[in-house]
mmCIF file of the N, C-alpha and C atoms, coordinates in Angstrom:
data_MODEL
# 
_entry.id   MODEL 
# 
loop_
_atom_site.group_PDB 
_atom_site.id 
_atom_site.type_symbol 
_atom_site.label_atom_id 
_atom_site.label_alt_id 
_atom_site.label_comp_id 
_atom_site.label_asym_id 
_atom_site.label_entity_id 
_atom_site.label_seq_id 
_atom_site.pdbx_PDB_ins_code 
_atom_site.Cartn_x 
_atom_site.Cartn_y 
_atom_site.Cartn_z 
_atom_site.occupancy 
_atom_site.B_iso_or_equiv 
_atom_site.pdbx_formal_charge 
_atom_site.auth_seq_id 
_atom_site.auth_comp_id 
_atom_site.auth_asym_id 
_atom_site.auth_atom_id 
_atom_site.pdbx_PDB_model_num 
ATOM 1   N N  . UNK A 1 1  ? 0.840   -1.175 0.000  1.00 0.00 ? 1  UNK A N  1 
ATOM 2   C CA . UNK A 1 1  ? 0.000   0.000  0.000  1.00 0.00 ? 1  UNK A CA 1 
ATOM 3   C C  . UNK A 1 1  ? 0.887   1.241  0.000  1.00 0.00 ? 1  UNK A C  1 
ATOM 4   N N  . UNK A 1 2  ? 0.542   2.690  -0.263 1.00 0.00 ? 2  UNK A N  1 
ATOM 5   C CA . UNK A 1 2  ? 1.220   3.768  -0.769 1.00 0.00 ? 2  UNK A CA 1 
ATOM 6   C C  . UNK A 1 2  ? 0.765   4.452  0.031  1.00 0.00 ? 2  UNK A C  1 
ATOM 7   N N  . UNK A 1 3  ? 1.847   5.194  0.387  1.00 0.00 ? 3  UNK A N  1 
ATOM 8   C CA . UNK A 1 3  ? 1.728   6.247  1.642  1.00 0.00 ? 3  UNK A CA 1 
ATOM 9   C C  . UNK A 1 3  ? 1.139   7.301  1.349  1.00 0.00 ? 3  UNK A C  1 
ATOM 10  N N  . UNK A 1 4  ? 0.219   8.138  1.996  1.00 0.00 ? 4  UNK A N  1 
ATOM 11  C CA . UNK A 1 4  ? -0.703  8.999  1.305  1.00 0.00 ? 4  UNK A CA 1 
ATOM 12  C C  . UNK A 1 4  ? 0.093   10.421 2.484  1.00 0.00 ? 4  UNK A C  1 
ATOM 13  N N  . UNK A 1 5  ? -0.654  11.197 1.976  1.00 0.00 ? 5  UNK A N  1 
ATOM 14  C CA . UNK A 1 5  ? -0.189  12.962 2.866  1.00 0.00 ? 5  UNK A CA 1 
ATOM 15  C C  . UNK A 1 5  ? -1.149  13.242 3.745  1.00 0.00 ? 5  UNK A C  1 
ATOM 16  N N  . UNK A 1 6  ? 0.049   13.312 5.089  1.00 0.00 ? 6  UNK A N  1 
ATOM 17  C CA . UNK A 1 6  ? -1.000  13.341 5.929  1.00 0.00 ? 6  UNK A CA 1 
ATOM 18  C C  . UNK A 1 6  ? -1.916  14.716 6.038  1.00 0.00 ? 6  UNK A C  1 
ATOM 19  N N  . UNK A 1 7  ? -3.293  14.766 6.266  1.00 0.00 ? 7  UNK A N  1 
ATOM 20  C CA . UNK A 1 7  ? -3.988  15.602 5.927  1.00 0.00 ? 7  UNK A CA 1 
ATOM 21  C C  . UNK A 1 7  ? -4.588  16.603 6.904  1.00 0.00 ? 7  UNK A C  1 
ATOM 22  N N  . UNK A 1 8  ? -4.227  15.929 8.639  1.00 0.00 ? 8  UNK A N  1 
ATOM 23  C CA . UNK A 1 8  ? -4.926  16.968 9.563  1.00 0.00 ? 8  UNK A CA 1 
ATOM 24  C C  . UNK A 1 8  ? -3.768  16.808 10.888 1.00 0.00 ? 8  UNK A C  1 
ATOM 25  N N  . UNK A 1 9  ? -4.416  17.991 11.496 1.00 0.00 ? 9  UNK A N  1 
ATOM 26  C CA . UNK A 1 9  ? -3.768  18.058 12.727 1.00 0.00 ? 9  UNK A CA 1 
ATOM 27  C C  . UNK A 1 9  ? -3.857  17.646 14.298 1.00 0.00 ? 9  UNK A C  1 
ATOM 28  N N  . UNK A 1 10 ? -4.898  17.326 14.223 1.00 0.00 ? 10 UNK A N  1 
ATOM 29  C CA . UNK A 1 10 ? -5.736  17.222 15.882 1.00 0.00 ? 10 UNK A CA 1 
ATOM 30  C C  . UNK A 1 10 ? -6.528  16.304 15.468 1.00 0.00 ? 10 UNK A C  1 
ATOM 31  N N  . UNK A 1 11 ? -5.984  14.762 16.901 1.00 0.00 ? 11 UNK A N  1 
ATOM 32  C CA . UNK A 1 11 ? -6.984  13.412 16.826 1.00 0.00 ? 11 UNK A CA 1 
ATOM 33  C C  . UNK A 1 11 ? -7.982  13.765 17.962 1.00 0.00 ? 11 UNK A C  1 
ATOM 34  N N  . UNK A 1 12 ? -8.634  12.889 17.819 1.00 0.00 ? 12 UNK A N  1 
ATOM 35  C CA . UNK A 1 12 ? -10.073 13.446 19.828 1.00 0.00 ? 12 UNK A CA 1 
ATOM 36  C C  . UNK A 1 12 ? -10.304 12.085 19.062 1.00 0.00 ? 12 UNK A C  1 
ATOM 37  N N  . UNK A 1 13 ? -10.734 11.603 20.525 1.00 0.00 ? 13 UNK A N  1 
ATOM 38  C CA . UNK A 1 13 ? -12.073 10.880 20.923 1.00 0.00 ? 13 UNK A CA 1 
ATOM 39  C C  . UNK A 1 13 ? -13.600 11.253 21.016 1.00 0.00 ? 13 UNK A C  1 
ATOM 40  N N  . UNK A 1 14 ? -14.988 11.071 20.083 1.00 0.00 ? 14 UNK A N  1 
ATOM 41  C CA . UNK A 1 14 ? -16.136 11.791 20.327 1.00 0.00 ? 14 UNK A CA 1 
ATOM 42  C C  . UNK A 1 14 ? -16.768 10.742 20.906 1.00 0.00 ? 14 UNK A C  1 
ATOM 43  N N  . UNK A 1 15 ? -17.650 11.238 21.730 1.00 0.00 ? 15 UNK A N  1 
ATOM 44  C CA . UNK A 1 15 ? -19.020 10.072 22.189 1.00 0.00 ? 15 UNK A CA 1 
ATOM 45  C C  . UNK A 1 15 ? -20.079 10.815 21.904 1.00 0.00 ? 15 UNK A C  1 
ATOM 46  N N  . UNK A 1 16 ? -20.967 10.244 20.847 1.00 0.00 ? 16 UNK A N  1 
ATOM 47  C CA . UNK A 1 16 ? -22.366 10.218 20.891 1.00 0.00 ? 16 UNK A CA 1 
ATOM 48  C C  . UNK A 1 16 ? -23.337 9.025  21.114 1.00 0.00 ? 16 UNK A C  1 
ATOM 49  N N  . UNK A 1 17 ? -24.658 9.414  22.002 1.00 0.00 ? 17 UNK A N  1 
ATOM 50  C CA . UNK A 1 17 ? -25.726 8.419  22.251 1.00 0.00 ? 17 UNK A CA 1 
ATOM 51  C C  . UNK A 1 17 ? -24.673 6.803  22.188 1.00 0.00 ? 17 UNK A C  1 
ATOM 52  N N  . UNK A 1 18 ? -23.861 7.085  23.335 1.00 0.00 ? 18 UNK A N  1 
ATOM 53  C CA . UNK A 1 18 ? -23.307 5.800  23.692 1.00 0.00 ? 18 UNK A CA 1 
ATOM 54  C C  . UNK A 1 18 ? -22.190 5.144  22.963 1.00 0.00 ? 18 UNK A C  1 
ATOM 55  N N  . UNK A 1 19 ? -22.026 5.617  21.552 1.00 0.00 ? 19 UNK A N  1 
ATOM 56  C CA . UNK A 1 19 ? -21.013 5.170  20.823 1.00 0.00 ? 19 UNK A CA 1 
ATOM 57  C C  . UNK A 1 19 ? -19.763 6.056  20.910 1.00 0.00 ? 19 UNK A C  1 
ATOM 58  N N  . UNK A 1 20 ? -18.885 5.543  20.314 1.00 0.00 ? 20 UNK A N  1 
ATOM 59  C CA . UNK A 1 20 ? -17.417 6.452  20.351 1.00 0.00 ? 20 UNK A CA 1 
ATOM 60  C C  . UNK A 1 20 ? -17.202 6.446  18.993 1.00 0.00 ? 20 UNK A C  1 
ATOM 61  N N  . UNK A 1 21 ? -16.223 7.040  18.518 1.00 0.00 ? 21 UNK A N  1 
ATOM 62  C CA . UNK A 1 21 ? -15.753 7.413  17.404 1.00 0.00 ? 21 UNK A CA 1 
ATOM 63  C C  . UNK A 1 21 ? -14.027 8.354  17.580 1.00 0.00 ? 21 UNK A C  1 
ATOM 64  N N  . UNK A 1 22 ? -13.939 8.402  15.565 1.00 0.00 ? 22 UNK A N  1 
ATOM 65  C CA . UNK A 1 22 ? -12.489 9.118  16.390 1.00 0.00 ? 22 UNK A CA 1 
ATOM 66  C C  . UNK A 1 22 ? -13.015 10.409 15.324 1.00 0.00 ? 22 UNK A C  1 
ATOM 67  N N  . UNK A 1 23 ? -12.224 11.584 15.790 1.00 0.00 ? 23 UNK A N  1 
ATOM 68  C CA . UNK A 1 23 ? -12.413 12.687 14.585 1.00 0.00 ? 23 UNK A CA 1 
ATOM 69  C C  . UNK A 1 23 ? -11.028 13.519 14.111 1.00 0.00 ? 23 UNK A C  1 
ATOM 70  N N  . UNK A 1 24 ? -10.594 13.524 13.279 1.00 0.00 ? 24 UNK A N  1 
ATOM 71  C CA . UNK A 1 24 ? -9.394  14.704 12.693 1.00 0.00 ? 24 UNK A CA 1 
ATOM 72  C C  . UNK A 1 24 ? -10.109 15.950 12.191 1.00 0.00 ? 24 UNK A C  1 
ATOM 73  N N  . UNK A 1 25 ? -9.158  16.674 13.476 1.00 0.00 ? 25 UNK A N  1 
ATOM 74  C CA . UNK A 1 25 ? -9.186  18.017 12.906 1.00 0.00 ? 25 UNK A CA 1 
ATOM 75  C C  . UNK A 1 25 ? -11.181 18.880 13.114 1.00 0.00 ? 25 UNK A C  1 
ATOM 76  N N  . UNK A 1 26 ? -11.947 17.814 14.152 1.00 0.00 ? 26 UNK A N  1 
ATOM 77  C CA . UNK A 1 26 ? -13.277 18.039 14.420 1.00 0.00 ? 26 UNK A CA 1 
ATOM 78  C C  . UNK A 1 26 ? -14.127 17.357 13.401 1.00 0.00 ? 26 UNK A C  1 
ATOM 79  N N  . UNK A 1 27 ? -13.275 16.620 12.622 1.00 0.00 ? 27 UNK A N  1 
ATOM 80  C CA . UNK A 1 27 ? -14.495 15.654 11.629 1.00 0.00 ? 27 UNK A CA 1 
ATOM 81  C C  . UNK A 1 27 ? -14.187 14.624 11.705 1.00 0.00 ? 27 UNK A C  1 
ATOM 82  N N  . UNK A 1 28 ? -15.324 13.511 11.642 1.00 0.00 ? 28 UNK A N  1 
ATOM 83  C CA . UNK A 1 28 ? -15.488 12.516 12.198 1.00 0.00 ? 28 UNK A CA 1 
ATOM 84  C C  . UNK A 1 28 ? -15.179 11.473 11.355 1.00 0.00 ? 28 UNK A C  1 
ATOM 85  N N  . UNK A 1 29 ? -14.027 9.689  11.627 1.00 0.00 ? 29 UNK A N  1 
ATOM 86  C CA . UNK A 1 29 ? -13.545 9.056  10.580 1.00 0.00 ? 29 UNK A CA 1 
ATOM 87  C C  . UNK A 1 29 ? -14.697 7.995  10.072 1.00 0.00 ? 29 UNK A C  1 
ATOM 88  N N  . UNK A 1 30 ? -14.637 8.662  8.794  1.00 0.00 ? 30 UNK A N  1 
ATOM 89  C CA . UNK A 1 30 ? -15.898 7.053  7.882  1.00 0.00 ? 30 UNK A CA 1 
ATOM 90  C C  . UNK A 1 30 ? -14.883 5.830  7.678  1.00 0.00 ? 30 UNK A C  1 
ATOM 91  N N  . UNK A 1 31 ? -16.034 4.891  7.685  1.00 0.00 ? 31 UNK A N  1 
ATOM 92  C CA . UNK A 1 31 ? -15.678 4.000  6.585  1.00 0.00 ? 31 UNK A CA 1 
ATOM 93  C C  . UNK A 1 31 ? -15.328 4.226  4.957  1.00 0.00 ? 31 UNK A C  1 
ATOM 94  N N  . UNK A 1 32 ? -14.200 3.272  4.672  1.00 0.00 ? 32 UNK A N  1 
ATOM 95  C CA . UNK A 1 32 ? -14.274 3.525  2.991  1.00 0.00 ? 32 UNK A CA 1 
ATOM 96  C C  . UNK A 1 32 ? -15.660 3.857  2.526  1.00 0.00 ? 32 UNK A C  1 
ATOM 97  N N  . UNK A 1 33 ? -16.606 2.827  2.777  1.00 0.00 ? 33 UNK A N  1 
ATOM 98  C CA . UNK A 1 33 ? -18.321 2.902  2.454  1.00 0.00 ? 33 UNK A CA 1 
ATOM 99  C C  . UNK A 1 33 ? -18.909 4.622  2.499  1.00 0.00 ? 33 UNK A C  1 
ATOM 100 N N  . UNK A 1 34 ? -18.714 4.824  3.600  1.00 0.00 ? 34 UNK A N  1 
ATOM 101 C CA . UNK A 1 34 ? -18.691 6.385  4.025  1.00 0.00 ? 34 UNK A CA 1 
ATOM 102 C C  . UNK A 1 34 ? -19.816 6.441  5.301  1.00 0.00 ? 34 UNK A C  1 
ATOM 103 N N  . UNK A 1 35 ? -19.973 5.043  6.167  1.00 0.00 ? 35 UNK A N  1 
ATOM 104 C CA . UNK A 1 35 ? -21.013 5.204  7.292  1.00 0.00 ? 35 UNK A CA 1 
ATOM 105 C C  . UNK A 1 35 ? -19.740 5.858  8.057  1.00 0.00 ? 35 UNK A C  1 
ATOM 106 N N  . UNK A 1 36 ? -20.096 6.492  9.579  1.00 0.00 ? 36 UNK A N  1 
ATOM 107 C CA . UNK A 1 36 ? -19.306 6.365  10.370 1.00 0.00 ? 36 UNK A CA 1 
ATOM 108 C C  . UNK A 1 36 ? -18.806 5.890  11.255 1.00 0.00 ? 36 UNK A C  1 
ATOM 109 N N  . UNK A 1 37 ? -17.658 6.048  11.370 1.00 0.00 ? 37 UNK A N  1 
ATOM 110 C CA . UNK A 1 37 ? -17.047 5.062  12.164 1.00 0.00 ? 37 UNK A CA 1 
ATOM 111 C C  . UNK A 1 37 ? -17.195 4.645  13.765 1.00 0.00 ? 37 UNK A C  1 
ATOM 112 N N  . UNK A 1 38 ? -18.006 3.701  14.239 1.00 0.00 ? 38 UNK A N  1 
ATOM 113 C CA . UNK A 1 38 ? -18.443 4.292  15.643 1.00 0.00 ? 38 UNK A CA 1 
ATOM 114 C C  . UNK A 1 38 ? -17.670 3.007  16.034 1.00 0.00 ? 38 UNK A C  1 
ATOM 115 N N  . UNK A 1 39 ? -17.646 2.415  17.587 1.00 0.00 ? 39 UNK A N  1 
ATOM 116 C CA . UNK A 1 39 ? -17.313 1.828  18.496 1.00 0.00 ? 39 UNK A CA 1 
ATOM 117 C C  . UNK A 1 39 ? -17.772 1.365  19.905 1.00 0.00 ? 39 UNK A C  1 
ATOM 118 N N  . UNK A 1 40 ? -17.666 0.704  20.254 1.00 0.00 ? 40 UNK A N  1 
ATOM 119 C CA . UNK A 1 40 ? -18.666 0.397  21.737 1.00 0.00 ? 40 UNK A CA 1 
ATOM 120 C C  . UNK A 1 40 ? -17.849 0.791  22.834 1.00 0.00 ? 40 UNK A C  1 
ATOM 121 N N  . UNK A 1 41 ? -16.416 0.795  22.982 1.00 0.00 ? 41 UNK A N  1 
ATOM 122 C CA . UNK A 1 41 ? -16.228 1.463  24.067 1.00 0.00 ? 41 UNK A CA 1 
ATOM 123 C C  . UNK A 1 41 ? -14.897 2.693  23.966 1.00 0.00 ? 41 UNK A C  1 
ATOM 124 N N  . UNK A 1 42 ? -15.383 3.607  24.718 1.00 0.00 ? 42 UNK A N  1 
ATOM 125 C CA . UNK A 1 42 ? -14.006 4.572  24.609 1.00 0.00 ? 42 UNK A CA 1 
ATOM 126 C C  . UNK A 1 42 ? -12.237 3.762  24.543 1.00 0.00 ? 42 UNK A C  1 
ATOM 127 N N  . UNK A 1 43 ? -12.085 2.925  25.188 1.00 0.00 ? 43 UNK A N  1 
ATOM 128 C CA . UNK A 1 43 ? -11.009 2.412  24.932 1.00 0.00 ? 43 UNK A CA 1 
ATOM 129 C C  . UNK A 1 43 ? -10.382 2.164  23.727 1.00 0.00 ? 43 UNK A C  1 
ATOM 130 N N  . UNK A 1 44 ? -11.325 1.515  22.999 1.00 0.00 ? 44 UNK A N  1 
ATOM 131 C CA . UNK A 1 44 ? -11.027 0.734  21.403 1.00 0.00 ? 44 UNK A CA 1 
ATOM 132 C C  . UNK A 1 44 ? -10.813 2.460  20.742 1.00 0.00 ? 44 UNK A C  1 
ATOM 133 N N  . UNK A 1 45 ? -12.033 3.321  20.709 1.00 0.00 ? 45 UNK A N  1 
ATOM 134 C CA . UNK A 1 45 ? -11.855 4.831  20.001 1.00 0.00 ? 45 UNK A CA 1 
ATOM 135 C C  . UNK A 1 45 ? -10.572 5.710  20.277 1.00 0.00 ? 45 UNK A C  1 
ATOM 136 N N  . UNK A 1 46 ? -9.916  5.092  21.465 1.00 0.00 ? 46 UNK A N  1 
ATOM 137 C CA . UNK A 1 46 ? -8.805  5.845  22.117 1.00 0.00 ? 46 UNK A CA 1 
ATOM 138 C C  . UNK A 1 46 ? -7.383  5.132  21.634 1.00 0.00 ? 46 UNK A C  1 
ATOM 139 N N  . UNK A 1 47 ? -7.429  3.880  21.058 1.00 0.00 ? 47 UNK A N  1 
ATOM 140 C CA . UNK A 1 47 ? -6.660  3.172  20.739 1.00 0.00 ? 47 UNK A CA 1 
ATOM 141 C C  . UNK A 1 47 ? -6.088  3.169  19.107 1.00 0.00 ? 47 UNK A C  1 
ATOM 142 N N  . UNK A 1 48 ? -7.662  3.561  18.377 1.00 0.00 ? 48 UNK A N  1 
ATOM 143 C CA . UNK A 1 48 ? -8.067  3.822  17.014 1.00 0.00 ? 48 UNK A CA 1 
ATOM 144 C C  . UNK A 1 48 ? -7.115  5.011  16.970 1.00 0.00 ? 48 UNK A C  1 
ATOM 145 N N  . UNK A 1 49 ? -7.286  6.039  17.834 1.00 0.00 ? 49 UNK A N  1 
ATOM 146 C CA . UNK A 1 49 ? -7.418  7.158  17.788 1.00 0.00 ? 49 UNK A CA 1 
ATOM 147 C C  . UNK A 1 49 ? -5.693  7.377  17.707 1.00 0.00 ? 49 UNK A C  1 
ATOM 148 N N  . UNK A 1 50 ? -5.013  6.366  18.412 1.00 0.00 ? 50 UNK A N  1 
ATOM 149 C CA . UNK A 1 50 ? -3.308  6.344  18.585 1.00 0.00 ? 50 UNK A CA 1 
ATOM 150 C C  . UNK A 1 50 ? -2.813  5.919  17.417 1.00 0.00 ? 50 UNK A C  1 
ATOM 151 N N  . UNK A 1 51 ? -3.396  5.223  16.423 1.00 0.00 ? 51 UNK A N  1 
ATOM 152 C CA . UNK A 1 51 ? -2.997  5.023  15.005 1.00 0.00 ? 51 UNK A CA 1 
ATOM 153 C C  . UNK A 1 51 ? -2.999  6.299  14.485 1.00 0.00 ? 51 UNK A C  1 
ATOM 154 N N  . UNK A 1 52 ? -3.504  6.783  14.375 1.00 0.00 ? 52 UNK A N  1 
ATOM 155 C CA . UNK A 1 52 ? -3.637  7.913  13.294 1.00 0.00 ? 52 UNK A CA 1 
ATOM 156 C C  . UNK A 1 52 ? -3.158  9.181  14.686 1.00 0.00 ? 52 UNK A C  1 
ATOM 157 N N  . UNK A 1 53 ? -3.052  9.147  15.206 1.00 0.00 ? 53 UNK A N  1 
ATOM 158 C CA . UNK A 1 53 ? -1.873  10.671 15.931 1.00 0.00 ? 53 UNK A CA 1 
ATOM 159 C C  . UNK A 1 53 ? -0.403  10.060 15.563 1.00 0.00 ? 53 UNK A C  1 
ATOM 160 N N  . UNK A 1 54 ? -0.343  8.237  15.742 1.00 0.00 ? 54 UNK A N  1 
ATOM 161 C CA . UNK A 1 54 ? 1.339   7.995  15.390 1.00 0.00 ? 54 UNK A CA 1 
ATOM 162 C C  . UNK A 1 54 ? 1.754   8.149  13.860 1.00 0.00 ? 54 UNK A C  1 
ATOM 163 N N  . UNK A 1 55 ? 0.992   8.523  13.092 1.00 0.00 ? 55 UNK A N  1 
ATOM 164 C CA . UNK A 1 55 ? 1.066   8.765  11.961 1.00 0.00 ? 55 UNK A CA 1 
ATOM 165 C C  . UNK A 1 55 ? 2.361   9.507  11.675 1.00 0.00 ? 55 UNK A C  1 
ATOM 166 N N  . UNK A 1 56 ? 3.341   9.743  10.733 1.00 0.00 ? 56 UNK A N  1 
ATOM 167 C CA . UNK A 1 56 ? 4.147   10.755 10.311 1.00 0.00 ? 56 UNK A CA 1 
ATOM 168 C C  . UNK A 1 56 ? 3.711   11.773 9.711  1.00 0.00 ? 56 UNK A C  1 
ATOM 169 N N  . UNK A 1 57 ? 4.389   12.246 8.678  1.00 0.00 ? 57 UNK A N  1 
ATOM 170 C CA . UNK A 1 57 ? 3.894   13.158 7.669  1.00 0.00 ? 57 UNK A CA 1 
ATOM 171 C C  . UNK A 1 57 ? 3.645   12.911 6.853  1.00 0.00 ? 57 UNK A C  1 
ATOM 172 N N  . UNK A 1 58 ? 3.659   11.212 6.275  1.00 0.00 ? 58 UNK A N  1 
ATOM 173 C CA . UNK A 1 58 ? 2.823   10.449 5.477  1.00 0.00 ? 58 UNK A CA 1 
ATOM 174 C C  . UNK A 1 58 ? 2.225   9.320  6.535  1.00 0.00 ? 58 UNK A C  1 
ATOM 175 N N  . UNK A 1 59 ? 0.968   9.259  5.791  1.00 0.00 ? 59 UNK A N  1 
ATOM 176 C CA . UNK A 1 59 ? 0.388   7.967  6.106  1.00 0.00 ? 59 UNK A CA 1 
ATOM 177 C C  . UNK A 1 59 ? 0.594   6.742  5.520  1.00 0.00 ? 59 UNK A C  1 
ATOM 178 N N  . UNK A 1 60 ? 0.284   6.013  6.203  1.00 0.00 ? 60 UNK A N  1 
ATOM 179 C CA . UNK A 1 60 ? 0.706   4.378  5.309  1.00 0.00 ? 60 UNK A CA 1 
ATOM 180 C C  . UNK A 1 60 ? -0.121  3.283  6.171  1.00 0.00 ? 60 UNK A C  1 
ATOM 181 N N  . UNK A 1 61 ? -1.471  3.450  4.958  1.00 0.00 ? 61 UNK A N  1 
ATOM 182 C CA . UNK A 1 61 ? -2.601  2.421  5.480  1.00 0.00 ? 61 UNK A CA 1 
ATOM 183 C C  . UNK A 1 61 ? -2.343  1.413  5.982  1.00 0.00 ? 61 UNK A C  1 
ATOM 184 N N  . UNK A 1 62 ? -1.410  1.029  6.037  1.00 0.00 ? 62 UNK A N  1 
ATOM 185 C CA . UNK A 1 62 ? -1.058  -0.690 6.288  1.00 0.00 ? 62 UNK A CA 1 
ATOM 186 C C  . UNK A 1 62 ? -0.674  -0.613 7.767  1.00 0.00 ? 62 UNK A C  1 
ATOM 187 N N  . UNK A 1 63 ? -0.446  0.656  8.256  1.00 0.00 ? 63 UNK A N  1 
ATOM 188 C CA . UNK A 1 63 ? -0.286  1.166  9.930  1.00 0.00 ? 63 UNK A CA 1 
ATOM 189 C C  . UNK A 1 63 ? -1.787  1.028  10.239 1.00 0.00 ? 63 UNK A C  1 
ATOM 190 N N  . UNK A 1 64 ? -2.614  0.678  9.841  1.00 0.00 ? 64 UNK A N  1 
ATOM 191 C CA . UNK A 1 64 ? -4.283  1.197  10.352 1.00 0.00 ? 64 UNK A CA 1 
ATOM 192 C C  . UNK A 1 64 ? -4.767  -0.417 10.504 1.00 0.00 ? 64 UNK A C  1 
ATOM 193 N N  . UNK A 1 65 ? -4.190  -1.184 11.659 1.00 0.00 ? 65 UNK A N  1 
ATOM 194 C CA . UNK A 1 65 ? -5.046  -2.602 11.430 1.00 0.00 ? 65 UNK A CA 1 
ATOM 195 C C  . UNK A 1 65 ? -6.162  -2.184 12.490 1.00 0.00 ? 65 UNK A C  1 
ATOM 196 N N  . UNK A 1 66 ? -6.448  -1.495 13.293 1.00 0.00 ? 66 UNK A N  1 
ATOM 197 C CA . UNK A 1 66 ? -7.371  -1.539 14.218 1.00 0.00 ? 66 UNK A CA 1 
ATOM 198 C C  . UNK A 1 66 ? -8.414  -0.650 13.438 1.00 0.00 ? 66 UNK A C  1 
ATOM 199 N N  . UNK A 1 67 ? -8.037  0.610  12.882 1.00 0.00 ? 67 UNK A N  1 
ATOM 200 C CA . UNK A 1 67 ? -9.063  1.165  11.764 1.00 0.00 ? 67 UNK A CA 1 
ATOM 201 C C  . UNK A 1 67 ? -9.983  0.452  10.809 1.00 0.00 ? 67 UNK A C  1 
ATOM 202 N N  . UNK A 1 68 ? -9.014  -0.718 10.280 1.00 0.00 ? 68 UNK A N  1 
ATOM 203 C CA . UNK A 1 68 ? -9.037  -1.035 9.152  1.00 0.00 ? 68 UNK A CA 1 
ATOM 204 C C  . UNK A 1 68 ? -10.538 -2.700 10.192 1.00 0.00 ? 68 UNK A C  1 
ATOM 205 N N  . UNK A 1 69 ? -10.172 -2.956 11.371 1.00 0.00 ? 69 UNK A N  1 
ATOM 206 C CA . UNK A 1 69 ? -11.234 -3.777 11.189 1.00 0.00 ? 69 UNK A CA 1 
ATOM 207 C C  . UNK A 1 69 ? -12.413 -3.158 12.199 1.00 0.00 ? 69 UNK A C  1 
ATOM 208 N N  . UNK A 1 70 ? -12.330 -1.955 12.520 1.00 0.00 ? 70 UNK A N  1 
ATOM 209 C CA . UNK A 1 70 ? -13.327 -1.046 13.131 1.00 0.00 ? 70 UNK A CA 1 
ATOM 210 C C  . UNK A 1 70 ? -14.384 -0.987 12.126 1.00 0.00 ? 70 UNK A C  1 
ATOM 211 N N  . UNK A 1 71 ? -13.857 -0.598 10.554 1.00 0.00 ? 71 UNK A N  1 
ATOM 212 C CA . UNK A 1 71 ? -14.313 -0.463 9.622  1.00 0.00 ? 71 UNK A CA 1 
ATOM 213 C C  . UNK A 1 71 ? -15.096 -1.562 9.289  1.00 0.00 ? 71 UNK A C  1 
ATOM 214 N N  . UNK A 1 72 ? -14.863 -2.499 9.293  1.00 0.00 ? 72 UNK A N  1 
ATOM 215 C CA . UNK A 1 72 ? -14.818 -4.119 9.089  1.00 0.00 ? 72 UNK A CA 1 
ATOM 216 C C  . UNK A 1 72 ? -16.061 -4.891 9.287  1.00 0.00 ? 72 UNK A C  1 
ATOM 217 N N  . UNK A 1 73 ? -16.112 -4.445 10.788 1.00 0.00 ? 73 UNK A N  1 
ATOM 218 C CA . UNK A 1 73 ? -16.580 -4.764 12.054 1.00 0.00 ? 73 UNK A CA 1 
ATOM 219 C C  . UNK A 1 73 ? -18.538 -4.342 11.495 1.00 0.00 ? 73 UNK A C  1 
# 
């Protein structure tokens, strides 16, 4: 997979109506599909959320296995 540019600055953790999620930059991460990405507990969203802050100044999808089966999921 090909490293893409990384595109934002600021990861968070959001909770709505019980779910978690992660957001860059105040927007919230989809699925490829384009639902969003939610989670059952803050932990997993906080964990999600450490992939993509350890990011460099490129990305490189193949760093995203917890994204990648959040998505999945």
């Amino acid at each position: 997979m090909s490293a893409k540019k990384r595109f934002y600055t600021s990861v968070d953790v959001s909770e709505e109506a019980g779910s978690f999620g992660v957001t860059l930059d105040g927007r919230a991460v989809r699925s490829p599909a384009g639902t969003l990405a939610q989670m059952p507990s803050r932990a997993l969203a906080a964990a999600v959320a450490a992939e993509w802050q350890g990011q460099g100044k490129e990305r490189e999808t193949a760093s995203h296995s917890l994204v990648c089966l959040t998505a999945t999921g």
